[in-house]
N, C-alpha and C positions, 0 to 999 in steps of 0.2 A: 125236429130232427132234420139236419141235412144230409144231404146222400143220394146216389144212384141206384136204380132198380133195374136190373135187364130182364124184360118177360120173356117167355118161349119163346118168342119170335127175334128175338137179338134184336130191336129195336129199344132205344132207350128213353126211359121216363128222366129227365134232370129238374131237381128243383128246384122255381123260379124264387129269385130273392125279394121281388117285389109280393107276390102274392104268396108264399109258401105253401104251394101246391105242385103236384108232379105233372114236369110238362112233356107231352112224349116230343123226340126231334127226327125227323125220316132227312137222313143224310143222300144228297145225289152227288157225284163227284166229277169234273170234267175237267181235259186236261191233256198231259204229257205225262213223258217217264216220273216227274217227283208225284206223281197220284196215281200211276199205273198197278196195278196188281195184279195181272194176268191177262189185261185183255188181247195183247198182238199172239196172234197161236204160236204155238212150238211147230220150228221146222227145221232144216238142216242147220249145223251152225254156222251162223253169221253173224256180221255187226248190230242188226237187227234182231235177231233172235238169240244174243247170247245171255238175253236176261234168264231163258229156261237150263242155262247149263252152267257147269262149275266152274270158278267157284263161287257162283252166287246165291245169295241163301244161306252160306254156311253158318252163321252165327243166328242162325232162327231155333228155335227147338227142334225142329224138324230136320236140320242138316241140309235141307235140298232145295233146289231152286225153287221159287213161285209164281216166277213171271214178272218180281221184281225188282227193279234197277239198284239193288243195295244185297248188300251182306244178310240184312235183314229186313224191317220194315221200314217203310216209308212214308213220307206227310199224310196220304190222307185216312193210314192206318193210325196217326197219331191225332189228327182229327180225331177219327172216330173214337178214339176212347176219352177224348176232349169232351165230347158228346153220350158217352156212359156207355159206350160200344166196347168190342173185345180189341176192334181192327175195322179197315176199312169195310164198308159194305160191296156186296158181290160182284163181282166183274162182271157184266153184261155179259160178253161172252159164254160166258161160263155158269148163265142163269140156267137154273131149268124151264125146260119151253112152259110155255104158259103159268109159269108161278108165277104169283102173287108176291112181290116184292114187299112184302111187308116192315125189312128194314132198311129201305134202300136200295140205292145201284150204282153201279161205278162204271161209267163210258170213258173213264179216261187213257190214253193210249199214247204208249212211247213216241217219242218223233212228232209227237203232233203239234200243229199251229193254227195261227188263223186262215195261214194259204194252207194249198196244196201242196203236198210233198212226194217227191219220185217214188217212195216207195208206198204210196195210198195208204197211208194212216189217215181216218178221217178226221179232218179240221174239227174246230170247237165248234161251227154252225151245224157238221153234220150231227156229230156228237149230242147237239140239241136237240135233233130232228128225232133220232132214234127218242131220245127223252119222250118229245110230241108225240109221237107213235105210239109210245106206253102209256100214256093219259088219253088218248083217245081212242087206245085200244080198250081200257079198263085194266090194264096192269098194273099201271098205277093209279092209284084210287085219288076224286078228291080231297078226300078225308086225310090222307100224308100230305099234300099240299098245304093245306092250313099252317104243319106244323113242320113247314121245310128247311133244311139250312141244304144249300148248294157251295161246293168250293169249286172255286176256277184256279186251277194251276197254269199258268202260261209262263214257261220259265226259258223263253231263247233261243227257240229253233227257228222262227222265222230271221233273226238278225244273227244266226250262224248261218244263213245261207247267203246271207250276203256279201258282195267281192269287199276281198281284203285290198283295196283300194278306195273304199267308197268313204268319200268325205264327211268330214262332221258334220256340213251341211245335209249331204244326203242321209244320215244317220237320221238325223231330227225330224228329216220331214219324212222319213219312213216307221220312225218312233209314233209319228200322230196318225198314219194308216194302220198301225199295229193295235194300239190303243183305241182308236175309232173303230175298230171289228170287235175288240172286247165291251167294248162300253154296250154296242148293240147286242151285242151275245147276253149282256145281264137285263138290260131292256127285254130280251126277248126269256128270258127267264123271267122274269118280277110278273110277264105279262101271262106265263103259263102258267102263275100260282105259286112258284117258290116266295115264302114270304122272308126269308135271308140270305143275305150273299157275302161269300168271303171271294174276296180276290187278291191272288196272290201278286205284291210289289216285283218286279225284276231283281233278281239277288246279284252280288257284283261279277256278270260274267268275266272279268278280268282275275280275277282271283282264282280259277277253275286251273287244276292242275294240265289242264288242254292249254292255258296261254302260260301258266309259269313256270311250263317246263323250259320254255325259252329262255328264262330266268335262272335257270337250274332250280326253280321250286325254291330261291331267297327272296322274289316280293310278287305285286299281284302289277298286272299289267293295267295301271289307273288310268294311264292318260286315254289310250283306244279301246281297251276292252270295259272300262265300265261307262265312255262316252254313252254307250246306246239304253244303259239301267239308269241313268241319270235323265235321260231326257222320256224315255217309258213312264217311269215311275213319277217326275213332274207333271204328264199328261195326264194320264191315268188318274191320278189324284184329283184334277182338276176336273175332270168327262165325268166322275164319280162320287163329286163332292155332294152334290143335290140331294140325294139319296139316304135318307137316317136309317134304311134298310139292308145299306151294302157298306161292309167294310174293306178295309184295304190291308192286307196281313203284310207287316213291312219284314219281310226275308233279308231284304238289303242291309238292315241294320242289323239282324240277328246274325249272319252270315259274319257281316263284318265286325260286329263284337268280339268274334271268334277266331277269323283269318288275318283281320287288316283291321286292326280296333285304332282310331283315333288316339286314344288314351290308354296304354295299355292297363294303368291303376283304374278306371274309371269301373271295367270291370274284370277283376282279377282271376276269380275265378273260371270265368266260362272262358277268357283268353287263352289260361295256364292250363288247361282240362286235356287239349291235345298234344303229343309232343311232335308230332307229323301235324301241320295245317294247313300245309300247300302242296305235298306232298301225298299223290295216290297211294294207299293201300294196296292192289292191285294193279300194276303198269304191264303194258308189252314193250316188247323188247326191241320192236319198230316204232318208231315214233307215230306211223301212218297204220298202224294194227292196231289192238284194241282188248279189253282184258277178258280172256278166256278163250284167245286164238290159241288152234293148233296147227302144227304143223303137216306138212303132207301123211307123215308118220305117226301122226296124233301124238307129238310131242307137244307139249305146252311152250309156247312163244310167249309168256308173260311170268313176271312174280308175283308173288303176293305175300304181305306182310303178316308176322304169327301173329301180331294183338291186334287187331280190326280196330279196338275202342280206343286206339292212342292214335287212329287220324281219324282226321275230320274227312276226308272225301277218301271214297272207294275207290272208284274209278276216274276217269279224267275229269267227267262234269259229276258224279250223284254223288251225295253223300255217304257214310255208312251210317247205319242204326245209330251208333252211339251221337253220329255230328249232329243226325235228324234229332233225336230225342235231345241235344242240346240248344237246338234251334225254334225247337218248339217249346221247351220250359219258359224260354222266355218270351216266346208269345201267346203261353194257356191264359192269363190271366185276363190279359186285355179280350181276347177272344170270348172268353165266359161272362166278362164285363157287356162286350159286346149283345151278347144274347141272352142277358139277362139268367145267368144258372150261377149256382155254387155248390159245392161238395159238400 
């Protein structure tokens, strides 16, 4: 029999197709907004914090924000059920003190990179550190290690802070300092016991409703905004090749299947699926605001569209539930492949 088993602990048994035995997986998640789930707090509203306020969230069963950057759920809530989970595993944050993680943890955080950022999201190194901290506190046991998959989300906020004059040369050789902090980041995972890695490709920042409003939302901006996912994702590839232990989840191609497909026959359906695909679901109504601004009067300064599941992106950069759950159909397979499970 194949199949998934979730025990009391929300940790999931998947079984392996080589041995047909239930394997348990302890998911840890590190990253940015496409893995966030709660962990930057709720404060007053801002650009920062409008993940906890409307209208986001709305298309969950819950109706209400959760801290994160979609209508509904996001990649590494779709991970997790990859891995026989309900949803992603628990936002650090949001752990209770001294539990026992039994299904995991999730440090990943809006806005974050490999640098530092003005508004102190911790980097992916710090992110690690707290990891270190719960293994050597005994939080995390090593008994989850054995049987770890880690995802690394790093999806573009360090090469969105960079000046919109910086040349293709400087793109490239900022590409291989970006990719050179990731590659040590999984080196320094592999070496704390995680025995699998997903890492996510760069998806085509040119396509993000942030550059093809310039466009008026009619095509994706190839030549500069996807210069810096083109030379990421050849590095990355390459720093990561060694490794039968880490894979590289290519977003770029599932992305652009979707927004900017080559062929648009090649693949028909997931192209035809959205009828908004560069265009947000959620826009403000300044170009330099952001979705879920009010105004002094608590007026709403943005729209937002009635069927969330007919665009692909929510807001400027995230996707909605529907784009994410079409982004990852097409890469459940390869990933389960990856780690050895089947249904």
């Amino acid at each position: 029999m194949h199949g998934r088993v979730i025990d009391y602990t929300g940790a999931a048994h998947v079984e392996s197709r080589a041995s047909g035995h239930f394997h348990w997986y302890y998911p840890f998640v590190f990253g940015d907004s496409f893995a966030d789930t709660g962990n930057l707090a709720k404060s007053s509203l801002s650009e920062q914090s409008r993940q906890w306020y409307a209208p986001y969230g709305r298309s969950r069963l819950s109706g209400h924000p959760t801290g994160r950057f979609s209508d509904g759920i996001v990649q590494s809530d779709l991970v997790g059920k990859i891995l026989g989970r309900y949803e992603a595993p628990v936002a650090y944050r949001r752990r209770g003190k001294n539990y026992v993680e039994a299904a995991g943890v999730n440090y990943a955080v809006g806005g974050s990179g490999v640098y530092a950022v003005p508004h102190k999201a911790p980097t992916l190194a710090k992110q690690i550190h707290y990891f270190r901290e719960m293994i050597e506190g005994g939080t995390v046991g090593k008994w989850q290690l054995k049987s770890s998959v880690a995802l690394v989300a790093v999806s573009g906020n360090d090469y969105a802070r960079m000046s919109s004059n910086s040349t293709v040369d400087e793109i490239q050789s900022f590409a291989g300092n970006v990719t050179d902090e990731i590659a040590r980041a999984v080196e320094r995972l592999q070496k704390l016991g995680v025995t699998k890695v997903l890492v996510n490709a760069l998806h085509p920042l040119g396509c993000t409703p942030l550059l093809t409003r310039q466009l008026n939302y009619t095509g994706c901006d190839s030549v500069r905004g996807n210069a810096a996912p083109y030379y990421h994702n050849k590095k990355l590839r390459e720093k990561l090749a060694s490794s039968d232990s880490v894979y590289v989840v290519d977003l770029y191609a599932a992305f652009s299947n979707i927004v900017d497909p080559a062929d648009a026959h090649a693949h028909p359906q997931v192209a035809k699926k959205f009828k908004r695909k560069l265009k947000p679901c959620c826009e403000s109504v300044d170009p330099n605001g952001y979705c879920g601004q009010l105004d002094e009067d608590g007026g709403a300064k943005y729209s937002v569209c009635s069927n969330p599941d007919e665009h692909f992106y929510w807001d400027d950069v995230h996707p909605t539930q529907a784009g994410w759950e079409a982004v990852m159909e097409q890469l459940e397979w390869d990933i389960k492949d990856f780690l050895d499970i089947s249904d």
